[in-house]
N, C-alpha and C positions, 0 to 999 in steps of 0.2 A: 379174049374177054371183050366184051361189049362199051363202051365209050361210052358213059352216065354224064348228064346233066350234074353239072353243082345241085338244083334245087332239088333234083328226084335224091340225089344222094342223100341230100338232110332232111326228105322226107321219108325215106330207109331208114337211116340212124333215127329218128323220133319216134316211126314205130316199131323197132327194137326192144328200143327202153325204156314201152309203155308193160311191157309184161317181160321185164328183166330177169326176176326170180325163175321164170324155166328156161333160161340161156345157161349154153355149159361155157366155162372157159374160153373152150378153143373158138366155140360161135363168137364170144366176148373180143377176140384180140382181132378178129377175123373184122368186124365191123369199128374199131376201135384202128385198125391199119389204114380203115376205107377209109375214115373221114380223114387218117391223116395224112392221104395221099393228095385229099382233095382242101385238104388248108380249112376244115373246118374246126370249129373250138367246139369241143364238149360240155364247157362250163361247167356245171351241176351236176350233169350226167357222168360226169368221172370220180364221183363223189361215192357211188353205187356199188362200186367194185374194187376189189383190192388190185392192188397197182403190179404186186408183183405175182400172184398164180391165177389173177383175173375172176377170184370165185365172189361167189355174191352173198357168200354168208359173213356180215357182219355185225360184230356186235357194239353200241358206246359204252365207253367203261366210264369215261366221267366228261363233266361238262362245268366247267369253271373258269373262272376272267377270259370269257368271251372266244374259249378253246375250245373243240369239242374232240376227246380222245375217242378214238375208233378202236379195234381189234378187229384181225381177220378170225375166223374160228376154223380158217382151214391149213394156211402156217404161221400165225401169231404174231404176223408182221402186225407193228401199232404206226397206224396215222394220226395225223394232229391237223384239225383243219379248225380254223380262225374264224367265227361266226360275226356278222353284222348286227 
């Protein structure tokens, strides 16, 4: 394997996750290892994808005191992420 730049690397990961919806999975964990080989933070962008079968269908089931519940719609895992 070839020896990446930090900056080329999170210029990979950013265009990635400009057209996320036709990423599978397995592309998902594959770029999702790189950054975190390379000590990069995803922020936001891990927001996009379910944490535990990496798909990208998901749906908000409710948004209330400043919570917002997610669902995967591919194993029904629920996230809860905390909005500003």
């Amino acid at each position: 394997m070839k020896k990446l730049s930090k900056t080329e690397v999170k210029e990979s990961v950013d265009d990635f996750f400009k057209n996320i919806k036709d990423k599978t999975p397995r592309e998902l964990k594959k770029i999702k290892r790189l950054a975190m080989h390379y000590n990069l933070k995803l922020g936001e962008k891990r927001k996009k994808f379910c944490k535990k079968c990496y798909s990208t269908k998901l749906k908000i089931k409710s948004v209330k005191d400043k919570t917002k519940t997610v669902e995967c719609l591919n194993c029904g895992r629920i996230s809860r992420w905390r909005m500003k």
